[in-house]
Biotite code that builds the C-alpha atoms (Angstrom):
import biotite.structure as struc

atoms = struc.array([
    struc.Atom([71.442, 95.354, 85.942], chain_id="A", res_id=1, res_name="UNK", atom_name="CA", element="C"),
    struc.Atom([74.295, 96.465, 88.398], chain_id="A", res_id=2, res_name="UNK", atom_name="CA", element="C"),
    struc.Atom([77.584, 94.191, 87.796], chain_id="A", res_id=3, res_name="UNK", atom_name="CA", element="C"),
    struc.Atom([77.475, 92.193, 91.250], chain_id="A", res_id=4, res_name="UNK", atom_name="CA", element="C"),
    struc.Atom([81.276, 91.315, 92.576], chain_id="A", res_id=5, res_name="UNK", atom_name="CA", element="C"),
    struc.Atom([81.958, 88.568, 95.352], chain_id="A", res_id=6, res_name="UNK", atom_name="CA", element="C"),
    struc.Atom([84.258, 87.062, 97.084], chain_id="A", res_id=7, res_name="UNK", atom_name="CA", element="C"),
    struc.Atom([85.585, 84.914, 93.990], chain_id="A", res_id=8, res_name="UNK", atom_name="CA", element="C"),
    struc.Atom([86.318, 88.367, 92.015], chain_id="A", res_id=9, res_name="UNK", atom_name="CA", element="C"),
    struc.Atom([89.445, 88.191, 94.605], chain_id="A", res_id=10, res_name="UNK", atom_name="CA", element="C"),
    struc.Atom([90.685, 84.769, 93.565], chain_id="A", res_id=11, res_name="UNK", atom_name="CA", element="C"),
    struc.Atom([91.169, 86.811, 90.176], chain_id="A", res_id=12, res_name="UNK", atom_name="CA", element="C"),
    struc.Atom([93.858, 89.114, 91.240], chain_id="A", res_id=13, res_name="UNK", atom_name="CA", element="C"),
    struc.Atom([97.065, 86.776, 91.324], chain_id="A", res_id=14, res_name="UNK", atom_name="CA", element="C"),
    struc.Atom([100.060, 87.695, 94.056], chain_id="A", res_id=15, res_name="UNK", atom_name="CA", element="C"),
    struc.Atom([102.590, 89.870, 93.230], chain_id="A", res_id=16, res_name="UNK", atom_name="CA", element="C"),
    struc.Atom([105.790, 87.888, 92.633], chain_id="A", res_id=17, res_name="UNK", atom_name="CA", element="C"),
    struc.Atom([108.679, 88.064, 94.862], chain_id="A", res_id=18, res_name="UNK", atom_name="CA", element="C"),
    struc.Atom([112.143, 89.479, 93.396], chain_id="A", res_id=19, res_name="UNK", atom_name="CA", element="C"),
    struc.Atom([114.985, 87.518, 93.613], chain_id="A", res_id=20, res_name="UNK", atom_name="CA", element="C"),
    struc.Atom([115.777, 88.376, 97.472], chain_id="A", res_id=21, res_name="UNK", atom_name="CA", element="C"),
    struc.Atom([112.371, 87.250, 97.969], chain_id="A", res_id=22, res_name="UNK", atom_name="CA", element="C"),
    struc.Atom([110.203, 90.670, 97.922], chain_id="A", res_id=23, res_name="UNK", atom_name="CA", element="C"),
    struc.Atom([107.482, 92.116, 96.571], chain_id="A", res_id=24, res_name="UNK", atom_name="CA", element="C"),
    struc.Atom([106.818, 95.846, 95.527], chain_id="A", res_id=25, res_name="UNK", atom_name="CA", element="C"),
    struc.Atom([103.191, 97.225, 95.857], chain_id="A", res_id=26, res_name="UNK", atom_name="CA", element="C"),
    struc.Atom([102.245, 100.329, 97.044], chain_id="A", res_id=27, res_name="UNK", atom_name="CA", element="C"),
    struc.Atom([101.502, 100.541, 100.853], chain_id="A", res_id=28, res_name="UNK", atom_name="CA", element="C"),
    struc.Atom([98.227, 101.379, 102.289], chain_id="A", res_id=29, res_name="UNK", atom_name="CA", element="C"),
    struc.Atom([99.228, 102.652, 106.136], chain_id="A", res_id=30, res_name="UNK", atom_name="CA", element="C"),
    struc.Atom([96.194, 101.058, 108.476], chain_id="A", res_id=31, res_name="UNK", atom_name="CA", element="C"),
    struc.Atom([95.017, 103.389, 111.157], chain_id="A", res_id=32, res_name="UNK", atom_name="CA", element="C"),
    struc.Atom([94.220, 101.174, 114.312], chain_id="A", res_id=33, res_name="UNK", atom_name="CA", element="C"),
    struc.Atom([93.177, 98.165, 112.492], chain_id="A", res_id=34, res_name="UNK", atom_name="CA", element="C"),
    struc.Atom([95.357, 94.984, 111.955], chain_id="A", res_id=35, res_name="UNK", atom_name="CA", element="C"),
    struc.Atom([94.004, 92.784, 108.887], chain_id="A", res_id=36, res_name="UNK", atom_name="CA", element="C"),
    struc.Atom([94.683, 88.956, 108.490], chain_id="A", res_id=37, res_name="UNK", atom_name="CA", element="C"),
    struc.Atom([94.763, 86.700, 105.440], chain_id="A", res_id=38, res_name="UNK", atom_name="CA", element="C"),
    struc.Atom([91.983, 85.396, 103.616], chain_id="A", res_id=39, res_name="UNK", atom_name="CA", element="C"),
    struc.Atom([89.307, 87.678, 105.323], chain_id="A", res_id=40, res_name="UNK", atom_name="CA", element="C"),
    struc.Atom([87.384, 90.226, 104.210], chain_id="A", res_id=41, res_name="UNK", atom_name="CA", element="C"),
    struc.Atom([87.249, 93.249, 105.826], chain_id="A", res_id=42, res_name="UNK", atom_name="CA", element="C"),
    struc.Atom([86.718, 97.268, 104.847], chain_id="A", res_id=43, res_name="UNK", atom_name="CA", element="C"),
    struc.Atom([89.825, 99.359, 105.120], chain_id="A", res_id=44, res_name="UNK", atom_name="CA", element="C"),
    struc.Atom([89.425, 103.190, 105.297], chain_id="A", res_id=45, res_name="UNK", atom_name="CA", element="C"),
    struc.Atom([91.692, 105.991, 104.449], chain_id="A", res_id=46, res_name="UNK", atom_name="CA", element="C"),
    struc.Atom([92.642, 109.784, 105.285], chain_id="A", res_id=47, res_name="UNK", atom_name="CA", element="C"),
    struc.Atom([95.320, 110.700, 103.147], chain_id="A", res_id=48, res_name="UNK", atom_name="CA", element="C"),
    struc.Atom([95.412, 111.306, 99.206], chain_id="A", res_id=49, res_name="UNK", atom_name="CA", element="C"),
    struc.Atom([98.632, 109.096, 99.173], chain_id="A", res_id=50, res_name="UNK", atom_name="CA", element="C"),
    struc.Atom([96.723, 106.099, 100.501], chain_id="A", res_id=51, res_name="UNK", atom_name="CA", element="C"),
    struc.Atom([93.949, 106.976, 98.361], chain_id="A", res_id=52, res_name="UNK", atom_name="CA", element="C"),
    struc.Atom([96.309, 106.753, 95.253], chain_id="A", res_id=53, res_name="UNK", atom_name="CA", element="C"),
    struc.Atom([98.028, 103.648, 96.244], chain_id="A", res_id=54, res_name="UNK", atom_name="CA", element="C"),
    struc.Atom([93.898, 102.047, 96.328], chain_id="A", res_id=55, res_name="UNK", atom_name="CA", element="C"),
    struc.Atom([93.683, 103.278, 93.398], chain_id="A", res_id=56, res_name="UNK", atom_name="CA", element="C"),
    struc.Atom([96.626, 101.775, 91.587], chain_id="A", res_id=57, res_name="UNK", atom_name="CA", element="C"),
    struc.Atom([95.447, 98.297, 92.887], chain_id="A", res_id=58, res_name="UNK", atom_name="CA", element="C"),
    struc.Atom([92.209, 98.651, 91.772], chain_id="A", res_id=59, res_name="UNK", atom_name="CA", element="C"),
    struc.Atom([93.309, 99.842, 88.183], chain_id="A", res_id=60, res_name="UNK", atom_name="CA", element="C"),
    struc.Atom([95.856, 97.344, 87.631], chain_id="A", res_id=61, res_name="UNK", atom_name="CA", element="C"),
    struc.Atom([94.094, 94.880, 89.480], chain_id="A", res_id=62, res_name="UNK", atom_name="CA", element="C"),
    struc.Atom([97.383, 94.090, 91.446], chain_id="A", res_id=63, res_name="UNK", atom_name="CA", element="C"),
    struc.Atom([97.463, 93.774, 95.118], chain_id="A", res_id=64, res_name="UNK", atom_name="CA", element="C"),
    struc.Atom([98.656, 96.446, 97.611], chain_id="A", res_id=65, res_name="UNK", atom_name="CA", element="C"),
    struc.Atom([100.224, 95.876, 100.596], chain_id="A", res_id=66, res_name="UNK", atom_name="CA", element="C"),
    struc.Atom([98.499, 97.263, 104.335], chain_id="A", res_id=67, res_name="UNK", atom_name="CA", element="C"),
    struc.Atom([100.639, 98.212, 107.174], chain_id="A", res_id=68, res_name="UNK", atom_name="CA", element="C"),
    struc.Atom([99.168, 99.134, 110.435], chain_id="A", res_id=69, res_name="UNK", atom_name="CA", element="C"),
    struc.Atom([100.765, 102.468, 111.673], chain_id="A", res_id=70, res_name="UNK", atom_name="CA", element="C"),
    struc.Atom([102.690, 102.595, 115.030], chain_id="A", res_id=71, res_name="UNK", atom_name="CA", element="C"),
    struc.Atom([100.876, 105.327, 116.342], chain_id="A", res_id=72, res_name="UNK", atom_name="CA", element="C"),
    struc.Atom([97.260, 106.439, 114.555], chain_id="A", res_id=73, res_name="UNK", atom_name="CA", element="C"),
    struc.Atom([97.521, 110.046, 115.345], chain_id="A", res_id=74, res_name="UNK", atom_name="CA", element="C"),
    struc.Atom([100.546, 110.414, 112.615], chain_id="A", res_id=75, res_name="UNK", atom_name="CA", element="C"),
    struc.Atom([99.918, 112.904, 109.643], chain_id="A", res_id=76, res_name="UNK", atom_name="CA", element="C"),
    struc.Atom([102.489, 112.760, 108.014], chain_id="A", res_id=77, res_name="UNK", atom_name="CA", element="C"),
    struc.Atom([103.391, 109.269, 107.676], chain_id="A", res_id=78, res_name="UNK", atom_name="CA", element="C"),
    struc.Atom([107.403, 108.308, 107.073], chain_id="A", res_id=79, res_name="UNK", atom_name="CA", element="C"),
    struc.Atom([108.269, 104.597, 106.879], chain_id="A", res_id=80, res_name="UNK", atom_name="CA", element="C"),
    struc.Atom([109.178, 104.253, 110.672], chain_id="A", res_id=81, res_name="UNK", atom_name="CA", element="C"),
    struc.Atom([105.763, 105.336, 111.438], chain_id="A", res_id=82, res_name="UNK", atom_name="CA", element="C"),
    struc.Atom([104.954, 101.219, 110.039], chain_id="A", res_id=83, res_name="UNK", atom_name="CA", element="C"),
    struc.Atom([105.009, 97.941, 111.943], chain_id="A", res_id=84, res_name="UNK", atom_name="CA", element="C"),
    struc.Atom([107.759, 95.966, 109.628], chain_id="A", res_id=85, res_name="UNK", atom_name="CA", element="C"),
    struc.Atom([105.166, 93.520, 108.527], chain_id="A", res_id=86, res_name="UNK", atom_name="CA", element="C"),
    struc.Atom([102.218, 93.728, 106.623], chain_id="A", res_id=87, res_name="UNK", atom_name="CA", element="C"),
    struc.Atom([99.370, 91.890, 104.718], chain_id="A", res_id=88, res_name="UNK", atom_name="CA", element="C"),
    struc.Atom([99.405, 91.557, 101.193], chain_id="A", res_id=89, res_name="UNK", atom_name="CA", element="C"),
    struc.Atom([95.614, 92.844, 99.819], chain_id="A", res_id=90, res_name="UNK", atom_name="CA", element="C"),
    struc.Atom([93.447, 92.464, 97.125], chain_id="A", res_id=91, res_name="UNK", atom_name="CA", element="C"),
    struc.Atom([91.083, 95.194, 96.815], chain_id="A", res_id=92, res_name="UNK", atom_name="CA", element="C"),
])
């Protein structure tokens, strides 16, 4: 039988804890075109192998990640003013 996961199998990945100025460090997952909200689940896709690692790392350490909608979705190669300054902290 095929382990089945839910929506509860989120409630088991805790929130990463803020630093003492009050942020967190998890890799970034840039979002092409797509803004996501809290507490809903939506699918995410990726295009780079730098994306794809950061997934990965969350799903491995079952941590969250953070996503970060792009300014402009025809970037390649993404720097950190390519990103909207806020972001939505994701379990995955």
């Amino acid at each position: 039988m095929a382990n089945k996961s839910g929506a509860n199998d989120f409630q088991k990945i805790t929130n990463a804890v803020p630093d003492k100025d009050g942020f967190i460090v998890c890799p970034v997952i840039p979002l092409r075109g797509l803004v996501l909200f809290p507490n809903v689940i939506s699918p995410i896709t990726t295009r780079t192998p730098r994306a794809m690692a950061a997934i990965q790392a969350g799903i491995t350490q079952r941590k969250t990640v953070i996503g970060v909608t792009l300014r402009d979705a025809n970037v390649t190669d993404i720097q950190i003013t390519d990103l909207y300054g806020i972001g939505t902290e994701l379990a995955l």
